[in-house]
C-alpha positions in Angstrom: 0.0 0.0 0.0 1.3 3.5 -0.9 -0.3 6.8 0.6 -0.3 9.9 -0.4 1.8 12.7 2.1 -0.4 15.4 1.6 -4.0 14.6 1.6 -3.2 11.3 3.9 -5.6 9.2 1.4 -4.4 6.0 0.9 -4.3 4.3 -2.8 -3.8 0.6 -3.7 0.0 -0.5 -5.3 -0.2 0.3 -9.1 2.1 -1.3 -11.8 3.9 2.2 -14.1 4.5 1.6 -17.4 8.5 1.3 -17.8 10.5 3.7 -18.8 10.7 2.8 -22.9 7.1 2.6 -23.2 7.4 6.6 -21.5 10.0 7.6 -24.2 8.4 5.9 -27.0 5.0 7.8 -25.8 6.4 10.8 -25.6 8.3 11.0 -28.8 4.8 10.2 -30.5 3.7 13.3 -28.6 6.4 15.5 -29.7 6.2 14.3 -33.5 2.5 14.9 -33.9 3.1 18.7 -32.0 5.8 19.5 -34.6 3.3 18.1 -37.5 0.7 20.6 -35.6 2.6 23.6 -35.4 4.4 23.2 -39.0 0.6 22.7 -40.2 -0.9 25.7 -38.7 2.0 27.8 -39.5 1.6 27.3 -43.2 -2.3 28.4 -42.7 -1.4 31.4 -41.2 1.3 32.7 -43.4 -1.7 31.3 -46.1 -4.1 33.3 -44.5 -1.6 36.7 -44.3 -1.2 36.3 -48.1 -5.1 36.4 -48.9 -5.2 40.1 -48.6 -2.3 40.9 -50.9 -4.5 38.7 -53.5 -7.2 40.6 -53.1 -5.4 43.9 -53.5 -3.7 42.9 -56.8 -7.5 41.3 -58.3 -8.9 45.0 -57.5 -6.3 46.6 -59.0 -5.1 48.7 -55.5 -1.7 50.5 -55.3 1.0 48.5 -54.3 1.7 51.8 -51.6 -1.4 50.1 -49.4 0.5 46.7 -49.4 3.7 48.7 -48.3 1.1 50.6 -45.0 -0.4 47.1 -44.1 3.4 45.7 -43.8 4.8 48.0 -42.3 1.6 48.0 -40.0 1.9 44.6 -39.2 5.7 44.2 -38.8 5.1 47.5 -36.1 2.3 44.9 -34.0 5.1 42.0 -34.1 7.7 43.8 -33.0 5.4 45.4 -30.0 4.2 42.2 -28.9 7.6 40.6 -29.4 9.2 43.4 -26.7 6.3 42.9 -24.5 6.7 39.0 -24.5 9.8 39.3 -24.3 9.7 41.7 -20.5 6.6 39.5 -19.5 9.5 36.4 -19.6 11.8 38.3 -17.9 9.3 39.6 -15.0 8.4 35.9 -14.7 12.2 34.8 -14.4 12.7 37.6 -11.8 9.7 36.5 -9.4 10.4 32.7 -9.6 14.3 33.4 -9.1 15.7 36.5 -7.8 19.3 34.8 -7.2 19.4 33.4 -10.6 18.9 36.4 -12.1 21.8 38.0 -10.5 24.0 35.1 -11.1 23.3 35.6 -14.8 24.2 39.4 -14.6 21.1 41.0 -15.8 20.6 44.3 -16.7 19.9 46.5 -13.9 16.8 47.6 -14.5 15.8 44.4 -13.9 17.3 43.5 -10.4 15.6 44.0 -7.3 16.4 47.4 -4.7 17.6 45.8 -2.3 20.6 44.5 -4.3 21.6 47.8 -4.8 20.5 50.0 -1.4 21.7 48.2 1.5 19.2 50.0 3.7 15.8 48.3 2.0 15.3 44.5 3.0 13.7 41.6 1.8 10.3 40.7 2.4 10.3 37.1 1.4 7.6 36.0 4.1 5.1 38.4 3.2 5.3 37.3 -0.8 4.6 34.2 0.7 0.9 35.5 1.9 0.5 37.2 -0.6 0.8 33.9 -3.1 -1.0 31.9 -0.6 -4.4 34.8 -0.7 -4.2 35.4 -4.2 -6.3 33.0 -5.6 -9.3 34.4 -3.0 -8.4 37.6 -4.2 -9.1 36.8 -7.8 -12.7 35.5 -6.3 -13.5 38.9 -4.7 -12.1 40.7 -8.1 -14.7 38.3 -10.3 -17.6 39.0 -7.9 -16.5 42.7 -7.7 -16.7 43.2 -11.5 -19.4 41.4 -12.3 -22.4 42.6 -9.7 -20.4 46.0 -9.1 -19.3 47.1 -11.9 -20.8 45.8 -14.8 -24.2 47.3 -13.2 -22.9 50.8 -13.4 -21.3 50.7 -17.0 -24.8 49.5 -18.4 -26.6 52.0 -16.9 -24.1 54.6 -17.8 -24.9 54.7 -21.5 -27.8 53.2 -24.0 -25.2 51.5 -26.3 -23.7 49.6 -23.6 -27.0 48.1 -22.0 -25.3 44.4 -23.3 -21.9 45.2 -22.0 -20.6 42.1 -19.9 -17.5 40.5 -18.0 -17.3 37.0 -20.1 -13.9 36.1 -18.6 -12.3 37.4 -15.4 -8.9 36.0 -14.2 -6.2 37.6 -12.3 -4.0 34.5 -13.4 -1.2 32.8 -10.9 1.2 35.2 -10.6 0.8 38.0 -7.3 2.5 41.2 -6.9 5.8 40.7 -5.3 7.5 43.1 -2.8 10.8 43.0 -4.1 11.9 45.2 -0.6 10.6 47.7 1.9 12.3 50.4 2.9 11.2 51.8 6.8 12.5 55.2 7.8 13.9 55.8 11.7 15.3 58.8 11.0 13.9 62.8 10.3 10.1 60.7 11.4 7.8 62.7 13.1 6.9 60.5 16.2 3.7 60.1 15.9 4.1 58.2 12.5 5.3 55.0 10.7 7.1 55.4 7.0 7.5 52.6 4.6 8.5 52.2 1.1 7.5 49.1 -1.1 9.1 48.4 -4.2 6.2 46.5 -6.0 6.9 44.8 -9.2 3.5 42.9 -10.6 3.8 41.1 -13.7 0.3 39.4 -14.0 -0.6 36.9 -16.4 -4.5 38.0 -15.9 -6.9 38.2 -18.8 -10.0 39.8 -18.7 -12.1 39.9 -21.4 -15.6 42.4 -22.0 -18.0 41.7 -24.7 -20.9 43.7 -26.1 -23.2 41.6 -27.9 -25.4 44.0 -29.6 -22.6 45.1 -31.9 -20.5 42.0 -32.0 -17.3 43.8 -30.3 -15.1 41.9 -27.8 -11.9 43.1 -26.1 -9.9 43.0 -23.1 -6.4 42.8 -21.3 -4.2 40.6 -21.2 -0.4 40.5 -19.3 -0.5 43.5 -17.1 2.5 45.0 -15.9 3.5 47.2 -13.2 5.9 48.6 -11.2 6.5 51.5 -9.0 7.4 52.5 -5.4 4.5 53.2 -2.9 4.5 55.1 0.4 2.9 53.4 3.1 2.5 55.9 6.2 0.8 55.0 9.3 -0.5 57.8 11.5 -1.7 59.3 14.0 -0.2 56.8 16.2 -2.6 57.1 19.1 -2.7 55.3 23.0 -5.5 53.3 22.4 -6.3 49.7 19.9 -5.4 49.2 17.1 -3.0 52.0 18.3 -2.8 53.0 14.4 -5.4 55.6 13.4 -5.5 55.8 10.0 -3.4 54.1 7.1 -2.4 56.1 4.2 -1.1 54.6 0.4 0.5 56.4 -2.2 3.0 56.7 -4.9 5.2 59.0 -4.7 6.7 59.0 -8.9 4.5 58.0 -11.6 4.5 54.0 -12.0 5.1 52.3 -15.1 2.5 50.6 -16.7 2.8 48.0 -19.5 -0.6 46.3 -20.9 -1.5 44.1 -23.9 -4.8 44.1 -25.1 -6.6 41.8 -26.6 -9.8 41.6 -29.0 -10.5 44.6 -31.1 -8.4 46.7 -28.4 -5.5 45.5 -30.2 -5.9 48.7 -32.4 -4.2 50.3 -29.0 -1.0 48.6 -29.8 -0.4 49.7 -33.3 2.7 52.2 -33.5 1.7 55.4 -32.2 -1.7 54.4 -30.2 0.1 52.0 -27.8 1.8 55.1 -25.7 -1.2 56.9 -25.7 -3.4 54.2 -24.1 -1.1 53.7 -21.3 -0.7 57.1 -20.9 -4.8 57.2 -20.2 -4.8 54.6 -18.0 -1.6 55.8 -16.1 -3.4 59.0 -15.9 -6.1 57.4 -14.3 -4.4 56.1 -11.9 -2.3 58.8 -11.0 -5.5 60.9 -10.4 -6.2 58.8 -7.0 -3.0 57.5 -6.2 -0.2 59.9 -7.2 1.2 62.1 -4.8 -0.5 65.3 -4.2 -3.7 62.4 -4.3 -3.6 59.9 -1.3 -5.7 56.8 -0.4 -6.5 56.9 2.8 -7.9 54.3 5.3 -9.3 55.6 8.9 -9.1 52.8 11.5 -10.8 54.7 14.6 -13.9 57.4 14.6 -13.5 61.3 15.2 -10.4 61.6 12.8 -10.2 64.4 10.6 -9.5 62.5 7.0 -8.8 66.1 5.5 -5.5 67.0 7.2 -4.4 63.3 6.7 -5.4 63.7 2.6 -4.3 66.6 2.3 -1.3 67.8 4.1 0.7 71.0 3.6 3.6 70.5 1.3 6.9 70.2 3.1 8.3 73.1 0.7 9.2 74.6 -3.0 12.0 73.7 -4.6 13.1 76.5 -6.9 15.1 75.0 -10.2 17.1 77.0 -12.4 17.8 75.4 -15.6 21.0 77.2 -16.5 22.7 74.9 -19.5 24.4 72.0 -20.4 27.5 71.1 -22.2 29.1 68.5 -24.0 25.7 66.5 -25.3 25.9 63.9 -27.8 25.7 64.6 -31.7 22.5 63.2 -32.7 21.7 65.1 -36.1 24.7 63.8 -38.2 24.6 63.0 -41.8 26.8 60.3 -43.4 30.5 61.0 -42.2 29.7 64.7 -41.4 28.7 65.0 -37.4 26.0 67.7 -36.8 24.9 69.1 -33.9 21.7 68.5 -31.5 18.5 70.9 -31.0 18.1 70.2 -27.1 15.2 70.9 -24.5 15.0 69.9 -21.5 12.0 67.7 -19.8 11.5 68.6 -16.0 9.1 66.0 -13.5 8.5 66.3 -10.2 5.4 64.1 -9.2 2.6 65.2 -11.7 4.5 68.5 -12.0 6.2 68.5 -15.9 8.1 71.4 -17.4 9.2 71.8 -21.1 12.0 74.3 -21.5 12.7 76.0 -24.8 14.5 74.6 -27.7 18.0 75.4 -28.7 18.7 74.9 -32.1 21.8 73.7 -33.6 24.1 73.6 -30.5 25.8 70.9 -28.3 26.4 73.6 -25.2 22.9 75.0 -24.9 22.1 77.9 -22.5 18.6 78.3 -21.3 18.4 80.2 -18.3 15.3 79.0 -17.1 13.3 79.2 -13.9 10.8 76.8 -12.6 9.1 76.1 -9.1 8.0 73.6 -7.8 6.0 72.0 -4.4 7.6 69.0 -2.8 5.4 66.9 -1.3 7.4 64.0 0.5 10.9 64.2 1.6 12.8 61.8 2.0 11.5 60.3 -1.6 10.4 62.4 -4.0 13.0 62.9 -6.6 13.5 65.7 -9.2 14.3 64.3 -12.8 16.0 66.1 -15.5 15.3 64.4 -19.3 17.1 65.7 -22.1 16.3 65.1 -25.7 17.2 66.3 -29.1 14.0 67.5 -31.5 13.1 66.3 -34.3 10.6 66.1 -36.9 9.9 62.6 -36.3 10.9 61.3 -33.0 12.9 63.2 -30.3 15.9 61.4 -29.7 17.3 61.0 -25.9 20.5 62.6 -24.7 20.7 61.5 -20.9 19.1 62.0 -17.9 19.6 63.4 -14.4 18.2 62.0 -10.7 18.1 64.3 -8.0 17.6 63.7 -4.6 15.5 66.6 -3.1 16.5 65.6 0.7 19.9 66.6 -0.2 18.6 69.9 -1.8 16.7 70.1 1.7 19.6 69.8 3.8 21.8 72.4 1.7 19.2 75.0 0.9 21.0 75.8 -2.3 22.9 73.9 -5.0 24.8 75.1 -7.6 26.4 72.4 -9.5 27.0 70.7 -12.8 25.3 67.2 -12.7 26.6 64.2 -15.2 24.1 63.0 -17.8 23.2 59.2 -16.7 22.5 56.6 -19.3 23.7 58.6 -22.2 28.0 58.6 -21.6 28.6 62.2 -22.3 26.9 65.7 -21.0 26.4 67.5 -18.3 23.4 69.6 -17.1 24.0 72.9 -14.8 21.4 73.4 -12.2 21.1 75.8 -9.4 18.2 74.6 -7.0 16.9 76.6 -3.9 14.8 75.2 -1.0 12.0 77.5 -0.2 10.7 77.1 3.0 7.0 77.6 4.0 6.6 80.4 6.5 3.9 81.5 8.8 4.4 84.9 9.3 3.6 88.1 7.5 6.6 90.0 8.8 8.3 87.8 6.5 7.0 88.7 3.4 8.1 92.6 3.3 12.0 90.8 3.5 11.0 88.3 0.3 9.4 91.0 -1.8 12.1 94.0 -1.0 15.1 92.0 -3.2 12.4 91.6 -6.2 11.9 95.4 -6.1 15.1 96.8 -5.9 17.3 94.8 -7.6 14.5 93.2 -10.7 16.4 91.2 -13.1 15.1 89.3 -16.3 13.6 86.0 -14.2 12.2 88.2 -11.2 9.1 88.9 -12.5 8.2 85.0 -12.8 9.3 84.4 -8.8 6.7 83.6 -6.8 6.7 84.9 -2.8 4.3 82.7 -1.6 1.6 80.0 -1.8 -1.7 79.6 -1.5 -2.9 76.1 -0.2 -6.6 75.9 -0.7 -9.1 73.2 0.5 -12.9 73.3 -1.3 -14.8 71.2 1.1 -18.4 71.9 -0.3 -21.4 73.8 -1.5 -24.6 74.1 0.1 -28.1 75.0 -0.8 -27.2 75.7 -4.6 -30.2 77.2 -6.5 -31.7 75.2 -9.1 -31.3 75.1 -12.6 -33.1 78.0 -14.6 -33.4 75.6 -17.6 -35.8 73.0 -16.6 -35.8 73.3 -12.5 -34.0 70.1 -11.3 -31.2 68.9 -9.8 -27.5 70.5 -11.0 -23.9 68.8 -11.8 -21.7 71.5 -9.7 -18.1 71.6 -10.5 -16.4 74.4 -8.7 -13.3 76.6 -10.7 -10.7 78.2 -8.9 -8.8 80.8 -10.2 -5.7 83.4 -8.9 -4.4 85.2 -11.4 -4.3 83.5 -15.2 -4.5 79.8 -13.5 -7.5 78.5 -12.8 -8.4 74.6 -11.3 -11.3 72.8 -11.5 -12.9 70.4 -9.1 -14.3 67.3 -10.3 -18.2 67.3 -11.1 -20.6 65.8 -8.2 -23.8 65.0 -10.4 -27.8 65.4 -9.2 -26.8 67.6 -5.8 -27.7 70.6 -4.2 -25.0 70.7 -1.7 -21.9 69.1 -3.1 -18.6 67.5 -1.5 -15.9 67.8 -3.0 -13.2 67.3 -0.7 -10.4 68.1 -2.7 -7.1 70.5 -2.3 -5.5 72.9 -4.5 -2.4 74.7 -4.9 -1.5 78.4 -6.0 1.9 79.9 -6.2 1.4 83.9 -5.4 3.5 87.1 -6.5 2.2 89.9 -4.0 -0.5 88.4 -1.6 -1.2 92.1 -1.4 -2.7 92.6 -4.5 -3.6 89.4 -5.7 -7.1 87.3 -4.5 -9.1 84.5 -5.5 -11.9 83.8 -7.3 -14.6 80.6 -6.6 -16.9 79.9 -9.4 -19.3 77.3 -9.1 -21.2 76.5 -12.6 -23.8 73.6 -13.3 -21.5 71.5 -15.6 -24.1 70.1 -17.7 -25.6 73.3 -18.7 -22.7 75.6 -18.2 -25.1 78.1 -16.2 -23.6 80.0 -13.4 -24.5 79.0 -9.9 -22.7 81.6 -8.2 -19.2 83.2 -7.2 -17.2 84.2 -4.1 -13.7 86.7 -4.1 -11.3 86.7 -1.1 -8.6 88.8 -1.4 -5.3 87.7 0.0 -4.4 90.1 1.8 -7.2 89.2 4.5 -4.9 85.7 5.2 -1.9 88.4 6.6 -4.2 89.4 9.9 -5.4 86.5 10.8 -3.6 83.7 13.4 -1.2 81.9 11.7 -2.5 83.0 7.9 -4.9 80.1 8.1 -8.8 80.8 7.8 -11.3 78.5 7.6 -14.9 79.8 7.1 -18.3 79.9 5.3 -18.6 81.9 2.2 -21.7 83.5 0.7 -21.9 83.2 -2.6 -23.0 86.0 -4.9 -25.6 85.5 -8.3 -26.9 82.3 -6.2 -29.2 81.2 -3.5 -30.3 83.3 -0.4 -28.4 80.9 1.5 -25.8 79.6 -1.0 -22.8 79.1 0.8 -19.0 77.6 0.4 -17.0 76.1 2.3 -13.6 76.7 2.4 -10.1 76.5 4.2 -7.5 78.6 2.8 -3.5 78.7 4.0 -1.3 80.8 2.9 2.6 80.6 3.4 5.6 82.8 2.5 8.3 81.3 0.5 11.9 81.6 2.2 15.1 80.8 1.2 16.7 79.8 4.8 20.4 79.5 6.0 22.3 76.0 5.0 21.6 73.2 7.7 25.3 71.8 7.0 27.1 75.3 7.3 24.9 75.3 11.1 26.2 71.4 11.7 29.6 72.7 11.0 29.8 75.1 13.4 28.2 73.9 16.0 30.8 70.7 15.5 33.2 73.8 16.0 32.2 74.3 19.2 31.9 70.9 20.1 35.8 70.7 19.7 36.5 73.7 21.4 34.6 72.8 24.4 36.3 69.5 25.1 39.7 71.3 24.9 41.5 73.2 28.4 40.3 76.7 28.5 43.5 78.0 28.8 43.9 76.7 25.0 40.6 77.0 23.8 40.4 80.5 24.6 43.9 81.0 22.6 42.7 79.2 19.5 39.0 80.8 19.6 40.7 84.3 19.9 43.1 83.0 16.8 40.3 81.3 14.4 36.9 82.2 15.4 35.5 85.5 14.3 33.8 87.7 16.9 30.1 87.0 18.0 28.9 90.1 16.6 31.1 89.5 12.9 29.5 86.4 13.1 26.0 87.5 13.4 26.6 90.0 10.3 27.8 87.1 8.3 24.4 85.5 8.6 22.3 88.5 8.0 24.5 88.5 4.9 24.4 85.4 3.6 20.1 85.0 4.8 19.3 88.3 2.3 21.5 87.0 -0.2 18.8 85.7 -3.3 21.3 83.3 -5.1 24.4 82.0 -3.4 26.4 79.4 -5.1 26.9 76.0 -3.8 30.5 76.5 -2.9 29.8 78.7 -0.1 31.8 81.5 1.0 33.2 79.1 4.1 34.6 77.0 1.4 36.6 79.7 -0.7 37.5 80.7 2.9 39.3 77.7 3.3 41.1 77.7 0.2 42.9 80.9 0.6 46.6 80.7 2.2 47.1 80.0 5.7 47.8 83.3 7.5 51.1 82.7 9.2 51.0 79.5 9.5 48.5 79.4 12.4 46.1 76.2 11.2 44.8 74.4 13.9 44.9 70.7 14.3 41.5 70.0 12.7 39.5 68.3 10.1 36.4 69.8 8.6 34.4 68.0 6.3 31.4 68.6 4.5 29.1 64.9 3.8 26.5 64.9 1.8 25.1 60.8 0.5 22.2 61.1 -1.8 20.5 57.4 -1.8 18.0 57.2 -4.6 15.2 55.6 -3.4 12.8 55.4 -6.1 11.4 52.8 -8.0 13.8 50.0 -9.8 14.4 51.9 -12.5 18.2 52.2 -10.9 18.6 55.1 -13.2 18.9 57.0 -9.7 22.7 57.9 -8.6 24.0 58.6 -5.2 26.4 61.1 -5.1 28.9 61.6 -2.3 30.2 65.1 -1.9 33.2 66.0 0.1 35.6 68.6 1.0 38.2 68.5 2.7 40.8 71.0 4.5 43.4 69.8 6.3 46.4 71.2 8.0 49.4 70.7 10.4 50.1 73.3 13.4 52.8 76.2 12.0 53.2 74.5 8.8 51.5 75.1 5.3 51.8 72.5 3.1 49.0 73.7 0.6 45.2 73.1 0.0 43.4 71.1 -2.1 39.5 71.0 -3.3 38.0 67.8 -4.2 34.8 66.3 -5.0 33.9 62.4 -4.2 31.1 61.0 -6.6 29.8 57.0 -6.4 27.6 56.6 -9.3 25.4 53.4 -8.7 25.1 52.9 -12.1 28.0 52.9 -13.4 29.5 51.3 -10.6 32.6 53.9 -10.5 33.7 56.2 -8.1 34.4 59.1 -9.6 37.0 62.0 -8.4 37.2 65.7 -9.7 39.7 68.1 -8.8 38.8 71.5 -8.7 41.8 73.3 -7.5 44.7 73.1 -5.5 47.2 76.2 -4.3 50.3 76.5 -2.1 51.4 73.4 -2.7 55.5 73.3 -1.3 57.5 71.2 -3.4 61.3 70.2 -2.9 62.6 71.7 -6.0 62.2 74.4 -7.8 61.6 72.8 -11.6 59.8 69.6 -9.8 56.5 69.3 -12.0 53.7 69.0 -9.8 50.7 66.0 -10.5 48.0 64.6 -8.0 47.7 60.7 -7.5 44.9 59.3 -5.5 44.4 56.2 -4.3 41.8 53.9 -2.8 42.7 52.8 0.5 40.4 49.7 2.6 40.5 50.0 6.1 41.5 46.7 8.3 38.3 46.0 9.0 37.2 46.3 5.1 40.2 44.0 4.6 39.0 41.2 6.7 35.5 41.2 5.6 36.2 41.0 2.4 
């Protein structure tokens, strides 16, 4: 008797066939599946001929046989490239280590290969394979009796429109690492990044029988980073209050369709389809938009959905130099027409185009509101125009926490994934201020000193939050119900809610941003309108000015509206902040390391070397004034040039000051991300100069290289007077480096 280990049923001996009646059986099955294939492979190509038969009988242009060719070779080569990343995904989830060991690319590899600080979540892949199948159940049900309901009703044509196949397939999303932040947290909340990579073989397939169309999807991919945050963290069960989902960049989406909706993956439709659907998406789920779950009563969901921006990052595109030759002809090399692509979230800038030039100059200024930091990630695409497709010429990854930390950059950034170029960028972090004595400093430099960019500088922001409308009047057409959508406008920009339909007193619940020249002259304008009728339901005007007296610049209040109701009201909550361009958090680490020394020396000789180096209390409080009201300072900072100059005398002190930035790249596995290590260094020897040096420390995870620039070096002794002078670095490990590896 044999039994079987998992279901414990137990079955009586059986006699298998031996092994050459297997092979004989199963070369049978492998002759009559090459027969098969071989067979329907000549009716296809037969069947791909028919229509070129049928051209030349009606006498057609051969020019329509050249369009359906090139038509069709354009569909096999898309489906090929999407096969070919759907085998790839499913390599990667059913072998990560394989994948390695075979030295994929590195878009392909996991994050926590390459950032040591996100981990592996192995386990909960585990659960999530184990629950997916009951998933798929709740997905079938959910279509079907949810959502097929509301598309019939939505339209008369699609009264037939049904789910006839539903399957979410085997494979789940896999965490390929999770990322959880202990430091720069507020207390009362968790952070978490997961790097999700799904790459489903579902297929769902919709049919509307009235007109004979089917269609459908079929190997959906997708892959992105998303912020898990869990907060308030409260003293009471489930001691979580709310749970909050979001992604941070844009995911990217791959889908194949199926049925008559493979017309989306002919050349030129297939980017646009996924560009819908991605839009879709990033309209719930895209930072500023969060998904929010509450987990206890009495929270308010608007300040969790909606939270004030953590700053505005202020980019000046200045240039770039050295970009690759794309327009070249035979043996002659042309030049490039360059512009520049700027993204921050759902924020996108185009600059101008350059024509004709390899060192383009485009003195540009954009701003910009930063959401999440650490995480979001400010990306710099350059391409090359041209008539028919813009060609690439690098791209740039910038960690904002690092632009955070420094307040202002000013530095030439190397062109990733292109080997040649460099892109000069000056960014400022703007913080968000609370106080109206504030904004007299901001608007004063603007005034006196205007230069070509200051007019398009904004001094503040505007943070508005539409909660709702109530007792709108009715429509003057036929007297029923309206579809209010409210418009906001400040200036020339105006933003629209989205429409709630058949209500008198709306919700929308929704958050929008202004940037602000002069809050003392500017206001804003609500305009509610019926959206199906385009009839005016009434208007409301606060001036901005009114947010300067009040507590904190924050009002939240009940609006009458005019042309409406008797008792037509909005509701609103309105912030306003003032844009400030703060003193460097490294130069105050720095000195307050300073003191740090000095304080662990004997008084006798810290008081001799703080009357030698230091500056006075009162020079040193006119050197910040200084440097706060300067507009633009450049990222080597007056402390650094300091340090360059000669020792005076001879007099250096014994000490070591170094500047540390690391910029980890935690996005999505694109991997297109580089950390860059910055550091200076100044060093010296009591009563002797041996000379200075200026150096800059880059690791680019990409390429895998450490690269060193030297910027300058001066009084530099030598030995002899005709000695030629030359740098050499080198790469030292430490002993414990040495014994682990």
């Amino acid at each position: 008797m044999s039994a079987d280990s998992e279901s414990g049923v137990e079955f009586e001996d059986t006699v298998e066939p031996s092994s050459e009646y297997k092979e004989d059986d199963e070369d049978k099955v492998q002759e009559k599946r090459g027969l098969y294939d071989t067979f329907m492979e000549f009716c296809w190509t037969g069947l791909y001929l028919v229509p070129v038969y049928l051209v030349g009988c009606l006498g057609f242009s051969s020019v329509w046989v050249l369009l359906g060719l090139a038509l069709w070779f354009g569909w096999r080569e898309v489906r090929a490239l999407r096969s070919e990343a759907l085998r790839s995904g499913y390599l990667l989830a059913r072998s990560e280590e394989r994948l390695v060991r075979e030295h994929f690319k590195e878009e392909q590899l996991p994050p926590w290969v390459h950032f040591p600080d996100v981990e592996r979540v192995e386990w909960l892949n585990k659960i999530l394979a184990h629950a997916w199948p009951f998933f798929s159940q709740y997905m079938d049900n959910f279509l079907r009796e949810t959502i097929e309901p509301v598309v019939r009703s939505s339209n008369e044509m699609l009264k037939t429109f049904t789910f006839t196949k539903v399957n979410f397939g085997d494979q789940p999303p896999r965490i390929t690492g999770v990322k959880t932040y202990d430091k720069n947290v507020n207390k009362n909340q968790i952070l978490m990044d997961l790097h999700i990579s799904y790459k489903s073989d579902c297929e769902v397939v919709v049919e509307i029988p009235k007109f004979l169309v089917k269609g459908g999807v079929k190997d959906f991919q997708l892959h992105g980073m998303l912020r898990v945050v869990l907060e308030p963290l409260i003293g009471q069960m489930p001691i979580i209050g709310a749970l909050t989902l979001f992604f941070i960049q844009r995911p990217r989406l791959h889908i194949d369709w199926t049925g008559i909706t493979n017309l989306f993956q002919l050349p030129g439709l297939n980017g646009i389809s996924e560009d819908m659907v991605m839009d879709n998406i990033a309209h719930y789920l895209v930072l500023p938009k969060r998904f929010t779950v509450p987990l206890v009563n009495n929270l308010e969901l608007a300040s969790l959905r909606f939270p004030l921006p953590q700053g505005v990052v202020r980019i000046h595109l200045l240039g770039a130099r050295d970009l690759k030759s794309k327009d070249n002809h035979l043996l002659i090399k042309g030049k490039s027409d360059p512009y520049a692509v700027l993204r921050l979230g759902n924020q996108v800038y185009k600059s101008k185009v350059i024509n004709k030039t390899l060192h383009p100059q485009w003195k540009e200024v954009y701003e910009a509101i930063v959401h999440e930091v650490p995480g979001q990630m400010l990306s710099i695409s350059v391409f090359d125009q041209d008539p028919d497709e813009d060609d690439f010429l690098g791209r740039v990854l910038v960690d904002l926490n690092v632009v955070k930390v420094q307040r202002d950059v000013d530095q030439w950034f190397f062109l990733e994934e292109s080997g040649s170029g460099e892109v000069h960028l000056k960014l400022q972090w703007l913080s968000l201020v609370s106080d109206p004595d504030v904004l007299q400093e901001v608007l004063q430099p603007m005034k006196t000193a205007p230069d070509e960019t200051s007019n398009d500088l904004s001094t503040a922001m505007l943070v508005v939050y539409v909660d709702g409308a109530s007792n709108l009047p009715l429509s003057k057409k036929n007297d029923i119900t309206v579809d209010p959508v409210a418009r906001l406008s400040v200036y020339d920009k105006t933003l629209s809610s989205q429409v709630c339909y058949d209500t008198q007193n709306p919700a929308w619940e929704e958050a929008f941003t202004f940037f602000i020249k002069d809050p003392n002259s500017q206001e804003l304008k609500i305009q509610i309108d019926d959206n199906q009728i385009q009839q005016l339901l009434g208007y409301t005007t606060v001036p901005l000015r009114d947010l300067l007296v009040v507590k904190n610049m924050f009002l939240q209040q009940s609006f009458a509206l005019a042309q409406s109701g008797p008792h037509s009201t909005v509701n609103l909550k309105l912030a306003l902040r003032i844009l400030v361009l703060e003193e460097s958090e490294v130069d105050a680490s720095e000195r307050d390391s300073k003191t740090r020394d000095l304080s662990d020396m004997p008084s006798r000789e810290r008081d001799e070397i703080a009357s030698r180096t230091m500056p006075s209390e009162s020079h040193r409080e006119s050197q910040n004034d200084a440097q706060r009201s300067a507009s633009f300072r450049s990222s080597r900072a007056p402390s650094d040039r300091h340090d360059l100059a000669p020792a005076p005398n001879g007099n250096i002190t014994s000490c070591r000051d170094r500047e540390e930035t690391l910029s980890t790249a935690s996005g999505v596995s694109t991997l297109a991300s580089t950390s860059d290590l910055h550091k200076r260094l100044c060093m010296g020897f009591p009563n002797v100069s041996l000379g200075q040096i200026e150096i800059t420390v880059r690791y680019s995870a990409q390429r895998k290289s450490l690269v060193v620039v030297i910027h300058t070096w001066q009084a530099i002794n030598c030995t002899h007077v005709r000695t030629s002078k030359h740098l050499r670095t080198d790469l030292r490990l430490t002993q414990q480096e040495k014994e682990e590896n």
